[in-house]
N, C-alpha and C positions, 0 to 999 in steps of 0.2 A: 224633620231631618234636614241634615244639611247636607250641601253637594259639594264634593271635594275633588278636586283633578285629577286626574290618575295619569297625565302624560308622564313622569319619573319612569313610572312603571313600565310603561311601554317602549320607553325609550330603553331602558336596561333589559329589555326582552330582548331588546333588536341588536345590542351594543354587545353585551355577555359573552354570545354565541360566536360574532366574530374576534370579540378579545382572545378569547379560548381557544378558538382556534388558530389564530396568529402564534400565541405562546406555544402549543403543540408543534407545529409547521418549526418555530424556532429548534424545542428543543429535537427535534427529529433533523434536522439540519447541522446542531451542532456534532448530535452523536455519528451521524455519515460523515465529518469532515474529522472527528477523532477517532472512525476504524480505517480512514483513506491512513491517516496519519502514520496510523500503527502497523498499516499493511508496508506503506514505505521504510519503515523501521524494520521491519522484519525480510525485506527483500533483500536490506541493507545489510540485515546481519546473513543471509545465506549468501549472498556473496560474498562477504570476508571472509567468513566459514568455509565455504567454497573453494577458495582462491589457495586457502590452506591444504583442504582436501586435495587438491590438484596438484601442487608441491609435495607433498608427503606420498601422490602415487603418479609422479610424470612418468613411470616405466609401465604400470598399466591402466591404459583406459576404461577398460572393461569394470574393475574396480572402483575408480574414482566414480563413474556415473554412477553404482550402485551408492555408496557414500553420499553422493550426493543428493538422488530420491530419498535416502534415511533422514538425511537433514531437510529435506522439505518437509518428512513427515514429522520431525519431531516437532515442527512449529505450534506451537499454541494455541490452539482455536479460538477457547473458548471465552477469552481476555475482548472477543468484538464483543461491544454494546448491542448493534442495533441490526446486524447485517450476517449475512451468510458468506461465509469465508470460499470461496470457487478454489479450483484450481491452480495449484503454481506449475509454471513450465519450465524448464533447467535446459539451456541449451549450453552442450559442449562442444566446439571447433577449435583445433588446435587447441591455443593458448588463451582463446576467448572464454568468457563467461556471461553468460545472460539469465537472471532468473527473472522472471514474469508473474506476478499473482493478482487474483481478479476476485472481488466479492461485490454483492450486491446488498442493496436495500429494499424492501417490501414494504409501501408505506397503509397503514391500517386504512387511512379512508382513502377511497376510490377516487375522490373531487377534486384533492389535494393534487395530483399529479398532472399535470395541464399539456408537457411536453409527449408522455407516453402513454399507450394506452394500456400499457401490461402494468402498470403500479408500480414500477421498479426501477432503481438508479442504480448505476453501473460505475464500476470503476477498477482502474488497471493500477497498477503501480512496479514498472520494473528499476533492473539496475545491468548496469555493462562494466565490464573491466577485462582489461588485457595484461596478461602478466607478461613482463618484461625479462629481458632474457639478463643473465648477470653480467657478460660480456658486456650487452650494449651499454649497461646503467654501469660499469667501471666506466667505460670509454665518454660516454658521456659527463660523469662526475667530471673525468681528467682535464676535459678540455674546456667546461664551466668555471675552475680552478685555474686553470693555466696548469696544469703539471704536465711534466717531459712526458710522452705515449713511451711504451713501449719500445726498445732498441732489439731487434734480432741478428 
């Protein structure tokens, strides 16, 4: 009989497993930075949504916050890839608007996560706006333009 090398072999035993796992690590990276994505997208839309809701009831608050718990609820869920959709928090003051939402990731293997020891990446995604009163945004047009203010 003849005697044949087998380093290849051993070599692709050792080589495989961390190829394999690199591409995993990738694609589990890529899908957390495309639900961060889509959470920003969606914060983005309850606040414009929002911004409406809050013009269409500036005489009641009580109203407008309930509208605007419906329209967190109506979001999406289940459009994430890889993560758990958390909580969005809707804050009302005056004429501010804040919406907040949080989901996480759960990564399958245990080794993989080097920073935490619960397995899990975290992430926020909010938005802020302040609606403008109409007065101010004439007055300001006017005097961005040059036009004569107001004579009383």
């Amino acid at each position: 009989m003849r005697k044949k090398n087998a380093y290849f072999t051993v070599e692709a035993a050792l080589v495989l497993p961390v190829v394999m796992s690199a591409m995993l690590l990738g694609i589990y990276l890529f899908c957390y930075q495309y639900d961060r994505c889509l959470l920003e997208q969606d914060m983005g839309w309850l606040l414009v949504r929002g911004m409406a809701v809050i013009a269409e009831n500036a005489d009641d608050a009580r109203n407008a916050e309930k509208e605007l718990q419906n329209l967190a609820a109506q979001i999406y869920r289940e459009k994430y890839a890889a993560w758990k959709f958390g909580k969005v928090r809707i804050g009302l003051e005056r004429n501010k608007l804040s919406c907040v939402g949080a989901g996480e990731l759960v990564f399958p293997v245990p080794g993989w996560n080097f920073l935490n020891q619960k397995h899990r990446w975290k992430a926020e995604a909010g938005c802020n706006a302040d609606r403008l009163s109409p007065v101010f945004y004439i007055r300001q047009y006017r005097k961005l333009h040059g036009l004569p203010g107001e004579t009383s």
